[in-house]
C-alpha positions as a Markdown table, in Angstrom:
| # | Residue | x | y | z |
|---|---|---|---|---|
| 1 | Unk | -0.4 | -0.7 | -22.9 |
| 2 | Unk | -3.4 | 1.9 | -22.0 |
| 3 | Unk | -5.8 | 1.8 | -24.8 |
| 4 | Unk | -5.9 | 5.5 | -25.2 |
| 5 | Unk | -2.1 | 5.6 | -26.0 |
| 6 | Unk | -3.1 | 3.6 | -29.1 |
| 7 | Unk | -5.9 | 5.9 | -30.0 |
| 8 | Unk | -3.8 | 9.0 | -29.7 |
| 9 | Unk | -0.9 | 7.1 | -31.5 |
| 10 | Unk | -3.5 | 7.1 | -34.3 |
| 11 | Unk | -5.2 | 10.6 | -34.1 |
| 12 | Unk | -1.5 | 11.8 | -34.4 |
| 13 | Unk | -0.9 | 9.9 | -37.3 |
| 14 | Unk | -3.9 | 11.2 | -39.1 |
| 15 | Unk | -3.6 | 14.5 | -38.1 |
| 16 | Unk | 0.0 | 15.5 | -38.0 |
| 17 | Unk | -0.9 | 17.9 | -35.5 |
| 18 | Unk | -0.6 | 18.1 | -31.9 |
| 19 | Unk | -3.4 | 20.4 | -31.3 |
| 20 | Unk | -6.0 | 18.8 | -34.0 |
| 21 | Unk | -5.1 | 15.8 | -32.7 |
| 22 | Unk | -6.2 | 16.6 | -29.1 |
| 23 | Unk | -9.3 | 18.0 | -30.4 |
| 24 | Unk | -10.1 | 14.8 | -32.2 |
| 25 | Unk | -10.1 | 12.9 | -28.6 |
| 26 | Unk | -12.0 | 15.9 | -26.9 |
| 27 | Unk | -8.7 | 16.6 | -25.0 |
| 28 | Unk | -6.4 | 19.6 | -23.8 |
| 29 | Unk | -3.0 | 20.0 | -26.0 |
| 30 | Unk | -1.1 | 19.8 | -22.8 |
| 31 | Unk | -2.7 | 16.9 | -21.8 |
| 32 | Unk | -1.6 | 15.1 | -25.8 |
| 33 | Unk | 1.9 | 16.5 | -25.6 |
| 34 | Unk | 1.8 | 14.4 | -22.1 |
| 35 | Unk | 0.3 | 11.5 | -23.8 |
| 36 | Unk | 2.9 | 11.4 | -26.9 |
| 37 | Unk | 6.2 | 11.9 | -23.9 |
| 38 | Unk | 4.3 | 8.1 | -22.7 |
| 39 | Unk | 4.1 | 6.4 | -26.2 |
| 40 | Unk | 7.4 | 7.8 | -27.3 |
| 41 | Unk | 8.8 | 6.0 | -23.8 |
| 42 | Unk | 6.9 | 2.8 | -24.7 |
| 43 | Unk | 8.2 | 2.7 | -28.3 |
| 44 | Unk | 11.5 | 3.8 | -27.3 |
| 45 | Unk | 11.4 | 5.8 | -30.1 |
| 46 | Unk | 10.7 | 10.2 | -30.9 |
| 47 | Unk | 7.9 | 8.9 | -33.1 |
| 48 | Unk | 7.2 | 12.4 | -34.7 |
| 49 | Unk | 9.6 | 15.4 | -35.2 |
| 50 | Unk | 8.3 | 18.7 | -35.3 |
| 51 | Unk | 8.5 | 21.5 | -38.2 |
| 52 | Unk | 7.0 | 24.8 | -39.1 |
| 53 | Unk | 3.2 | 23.1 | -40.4 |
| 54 | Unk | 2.9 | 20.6 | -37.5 |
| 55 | Unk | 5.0 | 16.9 | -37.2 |
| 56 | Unk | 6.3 | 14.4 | -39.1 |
| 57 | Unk | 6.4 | 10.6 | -38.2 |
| 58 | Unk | 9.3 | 8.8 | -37.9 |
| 59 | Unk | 9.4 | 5.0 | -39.3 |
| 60 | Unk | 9.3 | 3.5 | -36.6 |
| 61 | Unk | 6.0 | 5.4 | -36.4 |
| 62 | Unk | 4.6 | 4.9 | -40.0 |
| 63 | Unk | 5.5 | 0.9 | -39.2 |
| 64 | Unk | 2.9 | 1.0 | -36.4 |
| 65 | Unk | -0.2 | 3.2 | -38.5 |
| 66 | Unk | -1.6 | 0.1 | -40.3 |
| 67 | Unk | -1.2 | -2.5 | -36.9 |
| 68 | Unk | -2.5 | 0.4 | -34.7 |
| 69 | Unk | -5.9 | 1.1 | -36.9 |
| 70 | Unk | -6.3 | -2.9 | -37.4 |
| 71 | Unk | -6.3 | -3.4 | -33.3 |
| 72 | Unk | -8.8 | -0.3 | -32.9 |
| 73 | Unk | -10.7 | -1.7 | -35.5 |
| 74 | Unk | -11.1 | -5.1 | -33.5 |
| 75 | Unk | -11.4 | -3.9 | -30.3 |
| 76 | Unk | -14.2 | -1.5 | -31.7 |
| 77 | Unk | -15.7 | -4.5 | -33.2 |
| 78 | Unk | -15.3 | -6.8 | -30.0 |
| 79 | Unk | -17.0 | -3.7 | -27.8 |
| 80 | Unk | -20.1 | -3.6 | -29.9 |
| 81 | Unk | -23.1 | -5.3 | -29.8 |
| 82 | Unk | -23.4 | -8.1 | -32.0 |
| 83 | Unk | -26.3 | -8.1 | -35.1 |
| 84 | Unk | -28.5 | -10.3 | -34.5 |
| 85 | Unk | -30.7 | -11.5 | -37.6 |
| 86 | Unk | -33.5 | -13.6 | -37.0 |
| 87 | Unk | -34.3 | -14.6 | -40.9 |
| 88 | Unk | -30.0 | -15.9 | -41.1 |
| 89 | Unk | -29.5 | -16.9 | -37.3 |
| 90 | Unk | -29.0 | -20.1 | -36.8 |
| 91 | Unk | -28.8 | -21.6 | -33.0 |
| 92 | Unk | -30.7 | -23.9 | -31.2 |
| 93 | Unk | -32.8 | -22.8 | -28.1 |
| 94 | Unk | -33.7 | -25.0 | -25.3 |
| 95 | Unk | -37.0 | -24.4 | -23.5 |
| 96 | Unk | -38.2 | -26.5 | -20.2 |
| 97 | Unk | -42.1 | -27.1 | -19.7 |
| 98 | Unk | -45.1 | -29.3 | -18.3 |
| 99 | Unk | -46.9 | -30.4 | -21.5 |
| 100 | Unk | -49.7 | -27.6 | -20.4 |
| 101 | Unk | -47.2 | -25.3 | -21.3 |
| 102 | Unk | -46.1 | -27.0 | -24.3 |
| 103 | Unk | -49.7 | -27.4 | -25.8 |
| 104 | Unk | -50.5 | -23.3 | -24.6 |
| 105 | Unk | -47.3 | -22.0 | -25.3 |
| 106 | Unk | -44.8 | -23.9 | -27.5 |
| 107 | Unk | -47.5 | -24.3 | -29.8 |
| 108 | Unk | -48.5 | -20.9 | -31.1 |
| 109 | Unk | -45.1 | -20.0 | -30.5 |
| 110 | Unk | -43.0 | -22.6 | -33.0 |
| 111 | Unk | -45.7 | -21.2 | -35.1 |
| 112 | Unk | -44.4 | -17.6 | -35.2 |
| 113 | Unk | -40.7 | -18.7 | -35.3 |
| 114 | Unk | -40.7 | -20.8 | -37.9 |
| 115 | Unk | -41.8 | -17.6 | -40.0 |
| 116 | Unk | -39.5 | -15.4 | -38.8 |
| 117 | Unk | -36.3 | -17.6 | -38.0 |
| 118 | Unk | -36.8 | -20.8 | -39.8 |
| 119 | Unk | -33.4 | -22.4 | -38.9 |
| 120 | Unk | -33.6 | -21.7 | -35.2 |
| 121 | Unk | -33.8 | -25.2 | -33.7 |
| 122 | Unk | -36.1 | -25.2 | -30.9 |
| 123 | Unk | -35.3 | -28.4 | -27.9 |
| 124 | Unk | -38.0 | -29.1 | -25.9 |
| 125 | Unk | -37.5 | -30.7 | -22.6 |
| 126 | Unk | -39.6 | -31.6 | -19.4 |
| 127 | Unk | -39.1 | -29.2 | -16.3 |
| 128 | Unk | -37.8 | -30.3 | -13.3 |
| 129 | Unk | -38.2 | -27.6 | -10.5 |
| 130 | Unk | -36.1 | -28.9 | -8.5 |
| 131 | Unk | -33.3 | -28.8 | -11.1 |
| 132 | Unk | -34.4 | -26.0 | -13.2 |
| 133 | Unk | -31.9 | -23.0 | -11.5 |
| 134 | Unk | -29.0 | -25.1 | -11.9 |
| 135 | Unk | -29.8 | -26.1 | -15.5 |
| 136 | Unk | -30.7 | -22.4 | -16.6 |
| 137 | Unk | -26.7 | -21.4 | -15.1 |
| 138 | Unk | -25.3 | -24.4 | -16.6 |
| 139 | Unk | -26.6 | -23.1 | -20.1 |
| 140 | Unk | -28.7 | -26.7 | -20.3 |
| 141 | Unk | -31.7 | -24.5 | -21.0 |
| 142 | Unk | -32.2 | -21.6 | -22.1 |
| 143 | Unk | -35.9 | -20.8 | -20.7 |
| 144 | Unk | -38.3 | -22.3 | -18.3 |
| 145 | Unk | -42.2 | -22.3 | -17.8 |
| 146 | Unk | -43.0 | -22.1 | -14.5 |
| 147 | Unk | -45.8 | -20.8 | -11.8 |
| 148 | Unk | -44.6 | -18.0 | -9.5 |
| 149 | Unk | -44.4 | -20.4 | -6.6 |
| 150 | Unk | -42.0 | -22.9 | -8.4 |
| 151 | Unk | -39.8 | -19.8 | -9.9 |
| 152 | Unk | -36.4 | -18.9 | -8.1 |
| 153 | Unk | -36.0 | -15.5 | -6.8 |
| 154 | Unk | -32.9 | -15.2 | -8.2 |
| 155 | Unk | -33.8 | -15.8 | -12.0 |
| 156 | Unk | -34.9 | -13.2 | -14.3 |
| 157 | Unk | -39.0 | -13.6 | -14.8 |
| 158 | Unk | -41.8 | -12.2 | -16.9 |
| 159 | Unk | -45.3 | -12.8 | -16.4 |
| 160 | Unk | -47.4 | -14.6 | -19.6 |
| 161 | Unk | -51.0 | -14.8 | -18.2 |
| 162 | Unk | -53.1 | -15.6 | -15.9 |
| 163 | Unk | -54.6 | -18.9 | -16.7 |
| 164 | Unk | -58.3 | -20.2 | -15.4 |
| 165 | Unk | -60.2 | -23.8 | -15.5 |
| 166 | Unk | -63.0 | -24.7 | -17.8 |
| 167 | Unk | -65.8 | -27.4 | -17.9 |
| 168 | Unk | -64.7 | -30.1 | -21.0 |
| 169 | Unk | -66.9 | -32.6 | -22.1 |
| 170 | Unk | -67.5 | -34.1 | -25.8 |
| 171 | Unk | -68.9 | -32.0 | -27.8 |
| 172 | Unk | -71.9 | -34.2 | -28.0 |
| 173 | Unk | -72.0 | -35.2 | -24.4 |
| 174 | Unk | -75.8 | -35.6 | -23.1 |
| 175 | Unk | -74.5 | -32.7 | -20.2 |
| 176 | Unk | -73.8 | -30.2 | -23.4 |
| 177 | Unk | -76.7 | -28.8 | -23.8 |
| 178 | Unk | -75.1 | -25.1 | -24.0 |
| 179 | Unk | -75.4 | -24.0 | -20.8 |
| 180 | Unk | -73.7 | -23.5 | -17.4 |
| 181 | Unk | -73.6 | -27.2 | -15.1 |
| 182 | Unk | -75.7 | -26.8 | -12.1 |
| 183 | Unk | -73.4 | -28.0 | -9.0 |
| 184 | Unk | -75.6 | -31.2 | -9.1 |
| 185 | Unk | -75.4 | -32.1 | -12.4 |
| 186 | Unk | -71.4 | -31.5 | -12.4 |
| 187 | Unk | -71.1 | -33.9 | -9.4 |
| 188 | Unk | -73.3 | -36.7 | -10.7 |
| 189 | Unk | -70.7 | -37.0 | -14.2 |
| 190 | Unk | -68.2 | -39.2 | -14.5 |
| 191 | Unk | -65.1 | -37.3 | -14.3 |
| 192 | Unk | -61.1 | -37.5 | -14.8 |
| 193 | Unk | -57.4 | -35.4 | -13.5 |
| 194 | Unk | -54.4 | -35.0 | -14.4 |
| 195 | Unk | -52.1 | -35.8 | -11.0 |
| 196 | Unk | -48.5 | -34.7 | -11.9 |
| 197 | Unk | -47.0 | -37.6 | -9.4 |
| 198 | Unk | -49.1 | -40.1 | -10.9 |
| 199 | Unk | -52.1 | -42.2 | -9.5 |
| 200 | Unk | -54.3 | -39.5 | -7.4 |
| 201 | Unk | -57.4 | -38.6 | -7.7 |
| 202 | Unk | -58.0 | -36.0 | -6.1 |
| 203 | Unk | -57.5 | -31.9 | -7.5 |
| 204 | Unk | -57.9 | -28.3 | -6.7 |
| 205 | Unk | -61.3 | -28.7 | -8.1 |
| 206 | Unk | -62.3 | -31.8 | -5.2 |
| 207 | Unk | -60.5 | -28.9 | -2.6 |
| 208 | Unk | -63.2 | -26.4 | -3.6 |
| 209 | Unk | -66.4 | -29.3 | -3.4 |
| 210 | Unk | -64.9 | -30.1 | -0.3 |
| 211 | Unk | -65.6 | -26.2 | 1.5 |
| 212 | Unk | -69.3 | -26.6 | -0.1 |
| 213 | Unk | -70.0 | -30.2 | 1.3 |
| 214 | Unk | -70.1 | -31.3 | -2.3 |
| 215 | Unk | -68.1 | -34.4 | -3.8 |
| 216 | Unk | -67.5 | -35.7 | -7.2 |
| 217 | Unk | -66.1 | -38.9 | -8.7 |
| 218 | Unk | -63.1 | -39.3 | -10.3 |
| 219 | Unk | -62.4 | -42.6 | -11.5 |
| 220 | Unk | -59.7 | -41.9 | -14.0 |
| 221 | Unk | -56.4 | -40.3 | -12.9 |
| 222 | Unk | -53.5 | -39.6 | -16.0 |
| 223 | Unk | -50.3 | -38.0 | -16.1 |
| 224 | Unk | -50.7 | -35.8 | -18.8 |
| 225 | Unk | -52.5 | -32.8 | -19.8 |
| 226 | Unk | -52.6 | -34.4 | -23.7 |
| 227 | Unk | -54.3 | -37.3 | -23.4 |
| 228 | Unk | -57.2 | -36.1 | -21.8 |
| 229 | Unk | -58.8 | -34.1 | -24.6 |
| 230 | Unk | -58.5 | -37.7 | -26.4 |
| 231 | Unk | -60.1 | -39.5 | -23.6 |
| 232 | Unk | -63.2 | -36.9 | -23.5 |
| 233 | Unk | -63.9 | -36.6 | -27.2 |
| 234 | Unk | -65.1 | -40.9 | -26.7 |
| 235 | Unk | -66.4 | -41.0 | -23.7 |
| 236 | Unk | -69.1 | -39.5 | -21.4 |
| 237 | Unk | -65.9 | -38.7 | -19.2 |
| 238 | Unk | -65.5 | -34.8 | -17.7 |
| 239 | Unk | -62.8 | -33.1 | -16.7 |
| 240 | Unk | -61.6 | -29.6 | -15.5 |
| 241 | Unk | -58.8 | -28.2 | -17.8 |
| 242 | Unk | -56.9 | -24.9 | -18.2 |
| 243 | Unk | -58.6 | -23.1 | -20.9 |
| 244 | Unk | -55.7 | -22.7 | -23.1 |
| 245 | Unk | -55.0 | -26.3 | -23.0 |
| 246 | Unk | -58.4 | -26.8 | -24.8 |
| 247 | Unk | -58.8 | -23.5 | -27.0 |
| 248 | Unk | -59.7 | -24.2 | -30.6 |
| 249 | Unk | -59.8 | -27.7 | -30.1 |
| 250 | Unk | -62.5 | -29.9 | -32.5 |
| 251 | Unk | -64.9 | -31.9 | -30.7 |
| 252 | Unk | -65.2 | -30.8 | -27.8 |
| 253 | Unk | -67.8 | -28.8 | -25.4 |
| 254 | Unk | -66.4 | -25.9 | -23.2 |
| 255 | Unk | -68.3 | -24.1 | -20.4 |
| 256 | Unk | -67.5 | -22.5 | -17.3 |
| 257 | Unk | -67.8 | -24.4 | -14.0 |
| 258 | Unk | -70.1 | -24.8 | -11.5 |
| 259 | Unk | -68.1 | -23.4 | -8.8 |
| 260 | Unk | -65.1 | -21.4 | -8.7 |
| 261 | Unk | -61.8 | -22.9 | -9.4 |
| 262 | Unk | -58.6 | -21.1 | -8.2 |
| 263 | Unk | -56.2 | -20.6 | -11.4 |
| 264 | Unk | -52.7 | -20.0 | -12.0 |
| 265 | Unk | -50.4 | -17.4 | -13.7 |
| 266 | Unk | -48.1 | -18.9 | -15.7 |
| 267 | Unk | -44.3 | -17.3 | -15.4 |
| 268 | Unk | -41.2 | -17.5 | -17.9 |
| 269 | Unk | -37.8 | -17.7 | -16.1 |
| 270 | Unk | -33.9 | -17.0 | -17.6 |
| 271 | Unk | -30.8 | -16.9 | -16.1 |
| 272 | Unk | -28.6 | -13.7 | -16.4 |
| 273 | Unk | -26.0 | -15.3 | -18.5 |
| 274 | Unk | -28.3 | -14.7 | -21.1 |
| 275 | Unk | -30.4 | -11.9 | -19.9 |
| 276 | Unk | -28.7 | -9.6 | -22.6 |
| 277 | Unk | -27.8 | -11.6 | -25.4 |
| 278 | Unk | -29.2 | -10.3 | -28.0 |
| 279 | Unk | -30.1 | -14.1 | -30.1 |
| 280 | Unk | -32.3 | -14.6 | -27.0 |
| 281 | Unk | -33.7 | -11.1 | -26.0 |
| 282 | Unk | -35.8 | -11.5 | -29.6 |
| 283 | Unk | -36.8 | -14.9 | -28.9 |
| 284 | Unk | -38.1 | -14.3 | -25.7 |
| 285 | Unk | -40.1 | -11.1 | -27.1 |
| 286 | Unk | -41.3 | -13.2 | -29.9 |
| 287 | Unk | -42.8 | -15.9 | -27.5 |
| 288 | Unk | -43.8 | -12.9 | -25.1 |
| 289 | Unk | -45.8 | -11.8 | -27.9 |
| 290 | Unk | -47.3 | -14.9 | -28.8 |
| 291 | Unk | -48.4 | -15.7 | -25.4 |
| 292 | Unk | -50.2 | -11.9 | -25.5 |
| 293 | Unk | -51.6 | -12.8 | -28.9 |
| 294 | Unk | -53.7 | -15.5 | -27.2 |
| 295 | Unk | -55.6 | -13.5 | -24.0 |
């Protein structure tokens, strides 16, 4: 049955009145005496009889009032947005990232939800780029950290920041002396990476000696971002590290490079399954804003 049959079912009901009835659904009283021939064909019943102040309902057609509010009433409820309140919500939101991302953005993040939504459960997993569409449609995560390179065309994105390398060194490195390395000095240090596949030793920043005829070594290559701040604070070891990786850590010196070193902007991705749920539009604003809180 046409929806509207059911909502002029009711305005008649209420009304009693053919024309106030129509004017209730913004409609011509031509137009409602058509609509009540229909429900009185589908009910195979007259429904209402007419008198001198308006109509009366049959029965058959009180029997239907209370059913016929009760169905508008759900499908009302079912069209509308549902309330989403982050102090009672309870969910648990999954969240894909390198540990960069986890240290620059999870952090300060988890920090600000836990305030606002303490019993949202936050899961959060390694990316894999070559897995993360399918994972964001299958609902196995909810939001990835990416770079705009590794980001899918197809996926809903927002820029975060634009991230850019620092100098790191113990804080009471014989090289801290609070100023700027000279290209020299940086080269003569003993440094460290992080190489993502494991094993290499050689970065973006031995790309850029390379165009200047300048080389460094590296004699220690890790996996992780979050092992190196560890590594630097007890030895004479350097390395060149996003700055939000480092920001507000103890022990530690920071200062810009010698030369220039190309850095990234760092990208969050969703599918549109849940590009307008409202649960996740708020969490995404909320680490949007934390991420913004931080430039």
């Amino acid at each position: 049955m046409d929806l509207n049959l059911l909502k002029a079912l009711d305005a008649l009901l209420d009304e009693r009145n053919v024309t106030r009835a129509a004017e209730r659904l913004g409609i011509t009283q031509p137009a409602m005496s058509g609509i009540l021939t229909r429900l009185r064909d589908s009910f195979d019943d007259p429904l209402f009889s007419r008198t001198q102040r308006g109509i009366i309902p049959t029965q058959r057609a009180l029997d239907l009032s209370k059913p016929v509010k009760q169905v508008l009433r759900q499908i009302d409820t079912l069209l509308q947005p549902p309330v989403f309140v982050p102090s009672t919500a309870s969910l648990t939101f999954t969240i894909a990232a390198t540990d960069y991302a986890l240290r620059a953005i999870a952090v300060p993040f988890l920090s600000a939800l836990k305030v606002k939504a303490p019993r949202i459960k936050v899961s959060l997993l390694p990316v894999e780029n070559e897995r993360v569409h399918s994972q964001l449609e299958r609902g196995q995560i909810d939001l990835a950290l990416l770079t705009p390179d590794s980001t899918p065309l197809d996926l809903h994105a927002r820029e975060l920041f634009k991230e850019h390398y620092v100098c790191v060194m113990r804080e009471d490195h014989p090289a801290a002396n609070g100023r700027k390395l000279t290209l020299k000095e940086f080269c003569a240090l003993d440094h460290a990476l992080v190489s993502y596949e494991g094993g290499g030793f050689y970065g973006i920043t031995d790309d850029v000696l390379e165009q200047l005829g300048a080389k460094r070594e590296v004699t220690l290559s890790v996996k992780s971002f979050l092992i190196l701040p560890e590594i630097l604070r007890s030895s004479d070891m350097v390395a060149v590290l996003p700055s939000r990786l480092v920001s507000g850590m103890e022990g530690l010196a920071i200062s810009e490079p010698p030369i220039a070193v190309p850095g990234f902007t760092k990208i969050a991705a969703w599918h549109e399954r849940t590009h307008h749920d409202s649960a996740h539009r708020w969490i995404r604003e909320l680490l949007f804003m934390a991420c913004a809180d931080r430039k």
